[in-house]
C-alpha positions as CSV (number, residue, x, y, z in Angstrom):
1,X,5.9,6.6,-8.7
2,X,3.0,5.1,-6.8
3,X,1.8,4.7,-3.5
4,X,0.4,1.7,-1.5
5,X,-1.0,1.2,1.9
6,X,-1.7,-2.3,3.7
7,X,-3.4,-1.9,7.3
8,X,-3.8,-5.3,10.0
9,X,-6.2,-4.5,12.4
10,X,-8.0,-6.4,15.0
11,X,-11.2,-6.8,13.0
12,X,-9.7,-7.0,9.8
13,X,-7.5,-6.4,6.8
14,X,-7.7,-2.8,4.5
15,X,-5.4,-2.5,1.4
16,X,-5.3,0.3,-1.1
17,X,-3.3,1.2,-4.1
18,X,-3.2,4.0,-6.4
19,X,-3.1,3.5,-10.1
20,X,-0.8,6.3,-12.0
21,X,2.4,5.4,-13.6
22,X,5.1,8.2,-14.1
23,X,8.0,7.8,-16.7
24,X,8.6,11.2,-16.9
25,X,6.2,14.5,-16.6
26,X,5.4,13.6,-20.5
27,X,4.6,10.0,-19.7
28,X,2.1,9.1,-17.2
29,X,0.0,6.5,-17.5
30,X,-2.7,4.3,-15.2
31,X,-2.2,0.9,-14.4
32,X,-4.0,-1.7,-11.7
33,X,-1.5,-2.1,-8.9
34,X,-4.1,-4.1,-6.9
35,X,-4.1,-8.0,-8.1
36,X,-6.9,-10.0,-6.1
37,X,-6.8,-13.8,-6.0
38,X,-9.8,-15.3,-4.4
39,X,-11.7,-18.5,-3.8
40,X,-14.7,-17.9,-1.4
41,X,-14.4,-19.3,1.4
42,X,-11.3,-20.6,0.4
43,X,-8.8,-17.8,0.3
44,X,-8.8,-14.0,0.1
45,X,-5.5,-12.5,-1.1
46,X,-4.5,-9.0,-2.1
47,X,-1.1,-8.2,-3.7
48,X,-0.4,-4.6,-4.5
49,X,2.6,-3.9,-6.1
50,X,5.3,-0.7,-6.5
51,X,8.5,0.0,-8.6
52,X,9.3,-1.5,-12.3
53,X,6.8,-2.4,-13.7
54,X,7.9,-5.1,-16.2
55,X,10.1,-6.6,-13.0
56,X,6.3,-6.5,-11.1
57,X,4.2,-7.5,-13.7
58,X,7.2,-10.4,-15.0
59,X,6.7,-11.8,-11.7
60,X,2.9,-12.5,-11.1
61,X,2.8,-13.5,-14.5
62,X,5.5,-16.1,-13.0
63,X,3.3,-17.1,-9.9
64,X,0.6,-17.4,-11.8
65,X,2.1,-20.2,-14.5
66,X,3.1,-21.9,-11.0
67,X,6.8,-21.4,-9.2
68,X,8.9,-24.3,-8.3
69,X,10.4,-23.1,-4.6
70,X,12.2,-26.7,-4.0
71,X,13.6,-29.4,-6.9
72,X,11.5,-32.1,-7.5
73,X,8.0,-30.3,-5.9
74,X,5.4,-29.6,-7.5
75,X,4.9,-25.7,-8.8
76,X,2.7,-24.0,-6.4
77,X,1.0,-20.7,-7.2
78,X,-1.2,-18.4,-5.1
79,X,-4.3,-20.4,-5.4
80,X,-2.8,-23.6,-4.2
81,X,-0.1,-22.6,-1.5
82,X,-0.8,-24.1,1.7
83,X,-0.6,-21.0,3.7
84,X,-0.2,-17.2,3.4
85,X,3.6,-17.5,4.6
86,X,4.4,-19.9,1.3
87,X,2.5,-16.8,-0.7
88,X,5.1,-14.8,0.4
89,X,7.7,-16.9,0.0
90,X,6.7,-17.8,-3.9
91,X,6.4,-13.7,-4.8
92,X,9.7,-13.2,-3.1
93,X,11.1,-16.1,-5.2
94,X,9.8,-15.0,-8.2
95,X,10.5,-11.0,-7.6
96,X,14.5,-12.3,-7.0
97,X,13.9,-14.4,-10.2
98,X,13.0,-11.4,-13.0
99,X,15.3,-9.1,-10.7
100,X,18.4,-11.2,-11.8
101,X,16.9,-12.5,-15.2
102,X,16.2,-8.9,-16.4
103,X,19.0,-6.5,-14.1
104,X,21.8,-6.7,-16.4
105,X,19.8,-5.1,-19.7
106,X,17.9,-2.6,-18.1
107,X,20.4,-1.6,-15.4
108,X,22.7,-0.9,-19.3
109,X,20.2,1.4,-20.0
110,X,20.5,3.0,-16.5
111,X,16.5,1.6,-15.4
112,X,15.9,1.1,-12.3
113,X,15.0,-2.3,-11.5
114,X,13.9,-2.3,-8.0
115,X,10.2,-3.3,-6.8
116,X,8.2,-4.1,-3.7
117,X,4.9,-5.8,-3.0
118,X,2.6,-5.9,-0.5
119,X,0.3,-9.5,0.4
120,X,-2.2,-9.7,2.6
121,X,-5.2,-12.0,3.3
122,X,-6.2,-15.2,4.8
123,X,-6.6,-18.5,3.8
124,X,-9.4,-20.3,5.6
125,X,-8.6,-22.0,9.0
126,X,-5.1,-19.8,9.0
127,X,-4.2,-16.5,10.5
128,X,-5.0,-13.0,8.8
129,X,-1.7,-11.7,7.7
130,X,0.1,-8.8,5.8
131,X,3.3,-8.8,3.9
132,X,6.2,-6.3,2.5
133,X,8.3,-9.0,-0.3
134,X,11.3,-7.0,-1.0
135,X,13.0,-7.0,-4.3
136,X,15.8,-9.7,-3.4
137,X,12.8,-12.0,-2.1
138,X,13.0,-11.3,1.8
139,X,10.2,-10.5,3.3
140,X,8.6,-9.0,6.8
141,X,5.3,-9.2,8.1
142,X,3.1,-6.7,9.8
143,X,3.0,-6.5,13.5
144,X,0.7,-5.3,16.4
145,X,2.8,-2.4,17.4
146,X,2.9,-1.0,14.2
147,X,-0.2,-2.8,12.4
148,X,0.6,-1.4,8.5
149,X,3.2,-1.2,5.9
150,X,3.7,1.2,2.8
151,X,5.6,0.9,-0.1
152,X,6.1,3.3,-3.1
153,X,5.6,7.3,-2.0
154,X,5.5,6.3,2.0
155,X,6.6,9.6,3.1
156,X,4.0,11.9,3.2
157,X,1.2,9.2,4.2
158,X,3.2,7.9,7.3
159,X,2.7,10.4,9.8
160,X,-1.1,9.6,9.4
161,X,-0.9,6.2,10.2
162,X,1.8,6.5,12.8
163,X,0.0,8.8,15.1
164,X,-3.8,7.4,14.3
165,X,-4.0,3.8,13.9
166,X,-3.9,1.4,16.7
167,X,-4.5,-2.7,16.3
168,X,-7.5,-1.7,17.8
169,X,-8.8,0.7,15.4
170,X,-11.7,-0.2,13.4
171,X,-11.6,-1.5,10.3
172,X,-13.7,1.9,9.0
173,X,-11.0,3.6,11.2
174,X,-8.4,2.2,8.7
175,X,-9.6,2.9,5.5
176,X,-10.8,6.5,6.8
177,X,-7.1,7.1,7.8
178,X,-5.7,5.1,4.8
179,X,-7.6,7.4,2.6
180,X,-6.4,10.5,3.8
181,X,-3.1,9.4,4.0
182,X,-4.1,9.1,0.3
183,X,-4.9,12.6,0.0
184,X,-2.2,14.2,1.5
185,X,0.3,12.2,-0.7
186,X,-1.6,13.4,-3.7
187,X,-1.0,16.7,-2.6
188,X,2.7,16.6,-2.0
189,X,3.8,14.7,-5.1
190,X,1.5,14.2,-8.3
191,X,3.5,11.0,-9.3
192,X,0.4,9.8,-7.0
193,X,-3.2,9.4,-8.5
194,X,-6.7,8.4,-8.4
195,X,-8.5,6.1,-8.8
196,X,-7.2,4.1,-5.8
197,X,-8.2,0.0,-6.0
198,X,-9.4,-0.9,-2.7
199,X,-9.8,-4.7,-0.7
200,X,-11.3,-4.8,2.3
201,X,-11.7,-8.2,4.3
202,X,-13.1,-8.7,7.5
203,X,-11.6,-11.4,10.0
204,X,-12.2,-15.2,9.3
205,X,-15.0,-14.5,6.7
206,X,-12.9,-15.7,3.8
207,X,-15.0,-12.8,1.4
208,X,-13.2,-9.9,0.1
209,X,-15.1,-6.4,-0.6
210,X,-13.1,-4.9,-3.7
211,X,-14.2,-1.1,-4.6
212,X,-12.6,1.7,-7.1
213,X,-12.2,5.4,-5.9
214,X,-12.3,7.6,-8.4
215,X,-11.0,11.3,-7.8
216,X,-14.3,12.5,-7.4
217,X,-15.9,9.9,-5.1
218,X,-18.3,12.1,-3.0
219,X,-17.0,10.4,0.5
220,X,-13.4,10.7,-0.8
221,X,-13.7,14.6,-2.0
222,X,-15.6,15.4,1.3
223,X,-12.6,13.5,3.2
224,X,-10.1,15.4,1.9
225,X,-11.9,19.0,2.5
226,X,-12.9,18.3,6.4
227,X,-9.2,17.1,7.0
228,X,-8.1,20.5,4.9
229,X,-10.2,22.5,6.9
230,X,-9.6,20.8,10.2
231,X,-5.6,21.2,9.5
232,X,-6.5,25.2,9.7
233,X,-8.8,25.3,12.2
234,X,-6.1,23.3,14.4
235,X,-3.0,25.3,13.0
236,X,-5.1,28.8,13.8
237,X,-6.0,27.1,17.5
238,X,-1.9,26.5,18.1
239,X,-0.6,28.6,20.7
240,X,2.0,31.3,19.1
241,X,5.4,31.4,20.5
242,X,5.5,33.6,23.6
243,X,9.1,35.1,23.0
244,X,7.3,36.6,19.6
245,X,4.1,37.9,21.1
246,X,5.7,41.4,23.2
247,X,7.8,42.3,20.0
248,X,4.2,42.1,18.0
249,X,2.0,43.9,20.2
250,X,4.8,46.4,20.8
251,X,4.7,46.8,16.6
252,X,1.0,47.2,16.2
253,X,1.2,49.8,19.4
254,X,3.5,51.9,18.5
């Protein structure tokens, strides 16, 4: 299991990806799920990565030896596509590609072959964007209304982002609320790990910021405590149910 995060906001672009690998409660391992590809002042480009990991790993191997989208063109990878949609459309080639190249063995052996991947970045003199490159090589790309897109263990992160981050947030906003999205997926399922890989790239400046949490990062421990404590404090503050309150007070009366 693992669990990835991609947030669009006006002032720029957060991604973050955990690094633990489960095959079983005997087996879990770490592995980078965050691959950056960067040029400076050229291109910024962060591709995080969730499911099989030989169909994930298979296929950025494939983009970078260079993907031939059309017959008779050139191979392309992610350091010499024109534009951030043609980086999506080269991982979702090559994603398909291993998919239906590897399916047949490991699906005999009842693996699962499915895998996602997030993209985002910019290329200089394009438009920020963020991706989610499905396993049959489709893709969707981030919009305002809802400015970020998960793959991996989404559940338990979502209802952070959906009812804190805006398009207008900051970019601190964004990691802040990526982070303890983070935290409580830790919490609910430990297929979910530190350290987390980090990008962070700020609108048109074409230079990434690229950071490792570890588990006991002072900010991140501190994080997760204040929105612990906060959840009581709030939970305490709630109102109780007034149809329960006469039947209590009569109890403790009488």
């Amino acid at each position: 299991m693992t669990y990835c995060v991609g947030m669009l906001v006006e002032e720029g672009l957060a991604m973050i990806a955990d690094t633990r690998t489960n095959a079983g409660v005997d087996n879990i391992s770490s592995y980078r799920k965050m691959h950056i590809f960067e040029k400076v002042g050229e291109r910024v480009l962060g591709v995080c990565t969730a499911g099989n990991l030989s169909v994930t790993q298979t296929a950025l191997a494939m983009v970078r030896e260079g993907v031939h989208l059309n017959v008779g063109e050139p191979a392309e990878t992610l350091e010499t596509a024109p534009s951030l949609f043609r980086c999506a459309q080269l991982l979702g080639h090559a994603l398909r590609s291993v998919r239906m190249a590897i399916a047949p063995g490991l699906q005999a052996d009842s693996l699962n072959t499915s895998a996602s991947m997030l993209l985002g970045g910019q290329l200089a003199g394009g438009e920020m964007g963020l991706y989610l490159i499905y396993s049959q090589g489709n893709f969707i790309e981030v919009g305002r209304d809802t400015p970020y897109l998960q793959i991996g263990e989404l559940k338990y992160g979502k209802p952070i982002l959906e009812s804190g981050l805006e398009y207008d947030s900051s970019l601190s906003e964004a990691v802040k609320l990526g982070l303890i999205s983070f935290s409580t997926t830790m919490r609910s399922n430990v297929g979910v790990g530190a350290p987390f890989d980090m990008l962070t790239l700020r609108r048109d400046a074409i230079v990434g910021d690229e950071r490792r949490i570890e588990a006991d990062d002072p900010y991140f421990v501190d994080l997760h405590d204040q929105w612990t404590r906060a959840q009581v404090h709030a939970r305490r503050a709630m109102p109780e149910p007034p149809w329960m309150i006469g039947p209590r007070l009569a109890a403790q009366n009488g």
